[in-house]
C-alpha positions in Angstrom: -24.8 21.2 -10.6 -25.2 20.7 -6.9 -23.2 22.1 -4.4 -21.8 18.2 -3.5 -21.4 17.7 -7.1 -19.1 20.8 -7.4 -17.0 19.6 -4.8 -16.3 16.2 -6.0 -15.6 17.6 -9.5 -13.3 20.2 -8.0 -11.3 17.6 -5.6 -11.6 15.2 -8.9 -9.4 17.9 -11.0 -7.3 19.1 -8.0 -6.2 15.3 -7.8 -5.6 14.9 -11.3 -3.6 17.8 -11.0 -1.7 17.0 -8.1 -0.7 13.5 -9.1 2.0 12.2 -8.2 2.0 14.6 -5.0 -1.5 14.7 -3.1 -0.9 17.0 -0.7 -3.2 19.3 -1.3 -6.2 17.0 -2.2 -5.3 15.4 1.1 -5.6 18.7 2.6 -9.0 19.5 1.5 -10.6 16.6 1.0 -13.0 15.6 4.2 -11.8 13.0 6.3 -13.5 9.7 8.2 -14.4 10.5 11.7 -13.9 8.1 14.6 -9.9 7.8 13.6 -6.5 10.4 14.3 -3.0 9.9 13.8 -1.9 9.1 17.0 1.9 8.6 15.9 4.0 10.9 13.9 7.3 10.5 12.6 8.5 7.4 15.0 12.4 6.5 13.4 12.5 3.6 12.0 15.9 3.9 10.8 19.3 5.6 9.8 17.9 8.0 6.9 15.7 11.3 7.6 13.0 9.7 5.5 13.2 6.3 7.8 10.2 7.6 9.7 6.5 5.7 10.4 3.1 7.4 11.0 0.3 5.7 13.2 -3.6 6.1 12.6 -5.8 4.5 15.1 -9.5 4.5 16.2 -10.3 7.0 18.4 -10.0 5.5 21.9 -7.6 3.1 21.2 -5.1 1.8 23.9 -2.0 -0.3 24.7 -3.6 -4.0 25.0 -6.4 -3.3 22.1 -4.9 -5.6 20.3 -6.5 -4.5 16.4 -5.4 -6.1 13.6 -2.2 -3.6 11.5 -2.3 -2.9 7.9 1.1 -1.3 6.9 0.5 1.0 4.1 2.6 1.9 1.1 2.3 4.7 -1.1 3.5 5.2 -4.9 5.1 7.6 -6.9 7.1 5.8 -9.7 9.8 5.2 -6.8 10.6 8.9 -7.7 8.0 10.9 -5.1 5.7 10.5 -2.5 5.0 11.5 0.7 3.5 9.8 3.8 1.8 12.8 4.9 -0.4 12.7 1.8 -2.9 10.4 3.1 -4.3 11.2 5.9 -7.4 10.5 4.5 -6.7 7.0 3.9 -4.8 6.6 7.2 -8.5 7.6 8.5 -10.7 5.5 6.0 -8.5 2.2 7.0 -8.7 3.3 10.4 -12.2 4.0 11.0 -12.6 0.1 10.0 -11.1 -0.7 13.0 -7.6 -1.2 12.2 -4.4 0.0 13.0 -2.9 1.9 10.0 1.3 2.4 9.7 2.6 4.3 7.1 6.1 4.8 6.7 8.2 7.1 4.2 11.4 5.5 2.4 14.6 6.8 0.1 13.0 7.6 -3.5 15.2 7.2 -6.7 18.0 8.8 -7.5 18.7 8.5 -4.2 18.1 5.1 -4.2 17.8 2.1 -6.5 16.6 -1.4 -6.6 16.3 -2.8 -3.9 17.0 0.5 -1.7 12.9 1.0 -1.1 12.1 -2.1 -0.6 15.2 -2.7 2.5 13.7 0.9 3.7 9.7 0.1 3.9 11.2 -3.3 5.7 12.5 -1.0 8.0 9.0 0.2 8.7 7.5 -2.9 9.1 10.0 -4.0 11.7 9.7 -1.3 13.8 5.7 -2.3 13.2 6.6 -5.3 14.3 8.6 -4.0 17.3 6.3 -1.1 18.7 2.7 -1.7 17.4 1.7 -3.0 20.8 2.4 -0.2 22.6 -0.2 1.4 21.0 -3.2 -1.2 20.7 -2.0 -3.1 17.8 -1.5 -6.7 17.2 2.2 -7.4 15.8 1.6 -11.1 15.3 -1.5 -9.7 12.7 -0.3 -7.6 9.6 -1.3 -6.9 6.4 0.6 -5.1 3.8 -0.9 -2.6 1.4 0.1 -0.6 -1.6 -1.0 1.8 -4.1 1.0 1.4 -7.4 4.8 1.4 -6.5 3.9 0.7 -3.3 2.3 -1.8 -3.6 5.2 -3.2 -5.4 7.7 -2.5 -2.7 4.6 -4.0 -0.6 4.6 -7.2 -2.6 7.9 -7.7 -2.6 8.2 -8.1 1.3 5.4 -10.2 1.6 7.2 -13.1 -0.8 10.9 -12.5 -0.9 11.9 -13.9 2.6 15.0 -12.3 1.6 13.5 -8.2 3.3 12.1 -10.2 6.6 15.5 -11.2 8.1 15.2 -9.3 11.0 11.3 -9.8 11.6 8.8 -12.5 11.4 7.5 -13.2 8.1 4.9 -15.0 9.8 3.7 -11.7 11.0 2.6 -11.0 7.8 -0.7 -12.4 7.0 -1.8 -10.9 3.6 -1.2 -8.4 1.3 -3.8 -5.9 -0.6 -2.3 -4.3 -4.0 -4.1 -1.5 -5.7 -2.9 -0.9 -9.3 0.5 -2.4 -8.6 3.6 -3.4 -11.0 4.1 -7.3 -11.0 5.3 -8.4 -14.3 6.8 -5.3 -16.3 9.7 -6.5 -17.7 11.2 -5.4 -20.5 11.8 -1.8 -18.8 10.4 0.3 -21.2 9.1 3.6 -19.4 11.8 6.1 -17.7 10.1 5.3 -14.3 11.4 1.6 -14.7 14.4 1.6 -16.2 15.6 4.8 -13.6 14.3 2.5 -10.2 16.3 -0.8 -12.1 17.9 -0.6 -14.6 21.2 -1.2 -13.1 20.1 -4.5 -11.6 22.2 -6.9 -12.0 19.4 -9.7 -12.6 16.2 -8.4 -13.7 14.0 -11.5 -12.8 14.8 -11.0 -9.3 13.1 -7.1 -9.5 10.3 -9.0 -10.7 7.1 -10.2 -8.1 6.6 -12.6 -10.4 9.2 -14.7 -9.6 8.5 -15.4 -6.1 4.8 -16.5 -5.7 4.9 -19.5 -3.4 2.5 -21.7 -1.9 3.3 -21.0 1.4 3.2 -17.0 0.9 0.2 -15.1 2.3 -2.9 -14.7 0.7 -2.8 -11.8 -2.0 -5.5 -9.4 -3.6 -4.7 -8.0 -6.5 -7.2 -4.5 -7.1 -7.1 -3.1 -10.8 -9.1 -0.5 -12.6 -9.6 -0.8 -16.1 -9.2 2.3 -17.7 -6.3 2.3 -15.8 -3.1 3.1 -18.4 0.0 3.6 -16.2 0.0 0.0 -14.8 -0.9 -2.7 -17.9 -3.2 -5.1 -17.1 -0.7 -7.7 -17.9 0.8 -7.0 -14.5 -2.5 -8.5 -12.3 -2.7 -11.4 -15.2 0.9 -12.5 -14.6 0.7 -12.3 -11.1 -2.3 -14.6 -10.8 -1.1 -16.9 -13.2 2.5 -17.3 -11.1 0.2 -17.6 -8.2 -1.7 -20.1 -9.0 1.0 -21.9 -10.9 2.7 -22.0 -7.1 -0.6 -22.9 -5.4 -0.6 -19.5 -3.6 -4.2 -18.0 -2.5 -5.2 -15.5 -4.4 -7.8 -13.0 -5.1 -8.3 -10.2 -7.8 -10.7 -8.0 -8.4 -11.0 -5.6 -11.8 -13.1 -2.4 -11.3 -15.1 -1.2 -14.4 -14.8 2.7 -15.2 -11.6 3.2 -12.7 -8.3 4.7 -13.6 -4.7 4.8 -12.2 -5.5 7.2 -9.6 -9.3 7.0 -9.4 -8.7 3.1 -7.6 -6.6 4.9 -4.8 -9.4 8.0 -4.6 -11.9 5.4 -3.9 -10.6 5.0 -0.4 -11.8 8.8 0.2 -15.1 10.0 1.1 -15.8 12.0 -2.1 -15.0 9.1 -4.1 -15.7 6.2 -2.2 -19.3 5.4 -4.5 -16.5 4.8 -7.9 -15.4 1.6 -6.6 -16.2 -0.7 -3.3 -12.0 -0.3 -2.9 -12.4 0.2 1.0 -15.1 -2.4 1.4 -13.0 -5.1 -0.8 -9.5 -4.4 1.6 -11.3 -4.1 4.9 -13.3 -7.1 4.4 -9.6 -9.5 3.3 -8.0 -7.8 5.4 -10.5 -8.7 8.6 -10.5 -12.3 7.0 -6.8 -13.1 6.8 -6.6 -11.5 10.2 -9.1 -13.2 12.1 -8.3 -14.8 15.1 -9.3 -18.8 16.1 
């Protein structure tokens, strides 16, 4: 086995192991050049985990004017840290974008919709303060991995989470692996995050695709067995049904956490994940 080889099998296990928490793949996994985290820990609001990270190109200044993508990470709505990714803070980033990542209350300390009212927290202040360092507020797309990008989701079609910022802002969303359609609630993961909703159709992206929503694309693996495929099915069905643009894309050979590892250097030949986002996301974006 070659030296490279040994690596990625190593980082491979040590993220498997690691999962939920990447911290420590994050740590020694190498990182895109050309990109640093310029911000760290802006508030964003009244909890200590109300806090936003920046990544930016290297260079980057006030007036830059780059396009945003907010990301959002998962964890079952039960753990997660921002400070797990730099490496895809530094992957989007190296792209040319401007990369926000902000933390948010995790069950039991919060429920339905608790996460969702935090990450649009983060986006505001996005929305408020990405100019000041090179980004365009007026040009945002929303990411997730998983339950993020079910919180991610959520915010970009339920105007109800944009009341104090401009939906119009938002100008596509990118979901890897995410939760759409998962009714009944039938793992602990669910029925903990909502199970004490008082309507479960309204926990449920489903039930909001609309035909003037942004443009979505859906990312799936499909050896994936955490998130169902009947999640990206439902969702492009309720899309279309509502005349809403979308995209998916289904990834042969890729698991749960393997779509999200594709973003890293090791793993970036397992599945064109980085290509796929960048390219949407510098589509939806585009100016003229």
């Amino acid at each position: 086995m070659t030296r490279r080889n040994t690596l990625m099998a190593g980082l491979s296990a040590l993220a498997a192991a690691c999962t939920p928490s990447l911290g420590t793949f994050d740590t020694l996994t190498p990182k895109d050049g050309g990109a640093r985290r310029m911000v760290r820990d802006a508030v964003c609001g009244p909890d200590p985990r109300n806090r936003v990270d920046v990544y930016a190109p290297n260079g980057t200044a006030a007036g830059a004017n780059l396009p945003v993508i907010v990301f959002i990470y998962g964890g079952s709505w039960a753990s997660g840290d921002k400070n797990d990714y730099q490496f895809l803070g530094q992957a989007l980033a190296s792209r040319g974008f401007l990369v926000a990542m902000p933390n948010y209350r995790l069950v039991p300390e919060t429920l339905f919709p608790g996460f969702i009212e935090d990450c649009a927290l983060g986006v505001k202040w996005v929305s408020e303060n990405i100019a000041a360092h090179g980004g365009d507020p007026s040009r945002i797309v929303l990411m997730g991995h998983s339950a993020g990008a079910y919180n991610a989701i959520m915010l970009a079609l339920d105007r109800r989470y944009f009341r104090a910022a401009d939906p119009g802002a938002i100008r596509g969303f990118a979901g890897l692996a995410g939760p759409y359609n998962f009714l009944p609630l039938d793992v602990a993961s669910t029925r903990n995050a909502f199970g004490q909703a008082p309507d479960l159709n309204a926990t449920q992206p489903i039930n909001f695709a609309r035909a003037d929503g942004p443009p979505l694309l859906l990312l799936w693996g499909d050896r994936d067995t955490t998130v169902g495929r009947k999640n990206i099915i439902g969702m492009e069905r309720a899309a279309h049904a509502a005349g809403e643009n979308i995209e998916t894309k289904v990834y042969p050979r890729v698991d749960h956490v393997g779509i999200m590892l594709a973003l890293s250097l090791p793993f970036r030949g397992s599945a064109p994940v980085l290509d796929d986002v960048t390219a949407f996301a510098r589509r939806v974006t585009a100016q003229g």
